[in-house]
Structures are given as C-alpha cells and as structure tokens.
N, C-alpha and C positions, 0 to 999 in steps of 0.2 A: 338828969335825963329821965324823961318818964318812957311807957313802953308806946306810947302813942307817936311819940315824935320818933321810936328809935322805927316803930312799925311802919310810919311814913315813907320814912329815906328808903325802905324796904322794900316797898314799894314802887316810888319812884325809880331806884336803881332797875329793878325786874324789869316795869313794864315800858324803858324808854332806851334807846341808844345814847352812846355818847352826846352826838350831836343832835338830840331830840329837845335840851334841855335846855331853860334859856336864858344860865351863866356858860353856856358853853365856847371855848376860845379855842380856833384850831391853834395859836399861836401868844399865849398869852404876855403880850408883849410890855402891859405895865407892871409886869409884877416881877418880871424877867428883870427889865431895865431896873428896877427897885431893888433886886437883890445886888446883881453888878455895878449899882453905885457905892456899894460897902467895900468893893474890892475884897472881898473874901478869896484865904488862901481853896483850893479845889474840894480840899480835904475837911473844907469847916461843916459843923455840924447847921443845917438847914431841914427845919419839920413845917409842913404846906398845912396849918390845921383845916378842917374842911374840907379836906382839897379832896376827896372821893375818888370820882373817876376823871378828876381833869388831867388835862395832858404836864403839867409843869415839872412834875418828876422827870418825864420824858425828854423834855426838853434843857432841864436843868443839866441830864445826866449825857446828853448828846454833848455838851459844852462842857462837860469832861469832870463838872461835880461829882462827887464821891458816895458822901456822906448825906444821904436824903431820907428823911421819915414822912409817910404821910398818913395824917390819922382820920379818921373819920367815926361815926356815927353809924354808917350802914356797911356792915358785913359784906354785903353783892360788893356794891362801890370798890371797894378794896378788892377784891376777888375781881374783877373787870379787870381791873388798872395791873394786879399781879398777872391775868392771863395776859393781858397788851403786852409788859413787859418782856415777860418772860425770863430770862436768866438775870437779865438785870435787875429785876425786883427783890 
C-alpha cells in the first residue's frame, strides 16, 4: 500500500455519500446469494475485503450472521460503516 492510494480512498470516503459511488448496492444481492450458496453455519467467520462503506455487513448481519470483519484501506470508510451500524459494528 503506498500512501497515495491509501490518501485516495481518503478522500473519496470524505468527499462522497454512500450512494455517490459507482460500486454502490443498496442491496448487494450477488455477493449475498454467493455467500448463502456455502450454507454457512450463522456463526462462521465471513471478512468483506474492500468492502468500506458497502452496505453487506449490514445486510449479512440483518440475516442473522454473527461473525463479520470488514477491512478496508480507508480509515473514513470504516468509521462510516461503524457510525451506520452502530452497536452492531
């Protein structure tokens, strides 16, 4: 990771909304259906890399997942996604 790419995401998280961005899924619905074809017990360990401020934790964790990491690059992105969640995160 150099500091230009980590300075970027730093950026992009600041100056854009969720839905500003254009990987954005109110409902990410292939990645969803890809984890639930594994039949994973609720409590299995599940990490979204990339995954910033996308909603999929959120949605993992509505359907009753446990055990979810999501790591990212940009500092903001992650601070987003812990304000969204809130207790849950």
């Amino acid at each position: 990771m150099t500091k230009n790419n980590k300075d970027h995401w730093e950026k992009i998280y600041k100056s854009k909304n969720i839905d500003e961005v254009s990987w954005y899924q109110e409902k990410p619905l292939v990645a969803l259906d890809f984890i639930k074809s594994f039949k994973l017990k609720k409590e299995a360990a599940i990490i979204d890399i990339g995954g910033g401020d996308s909603l999929l934790a959120d949605h993992l964790l509505a359907e009753g997942y446990k055990n979810i990491t999501v790591l990212d690059i940009s500092e903001e992105a992650l601070e987003k996604a812990k304000e969204r969640l809130g207790k849950k995160a």
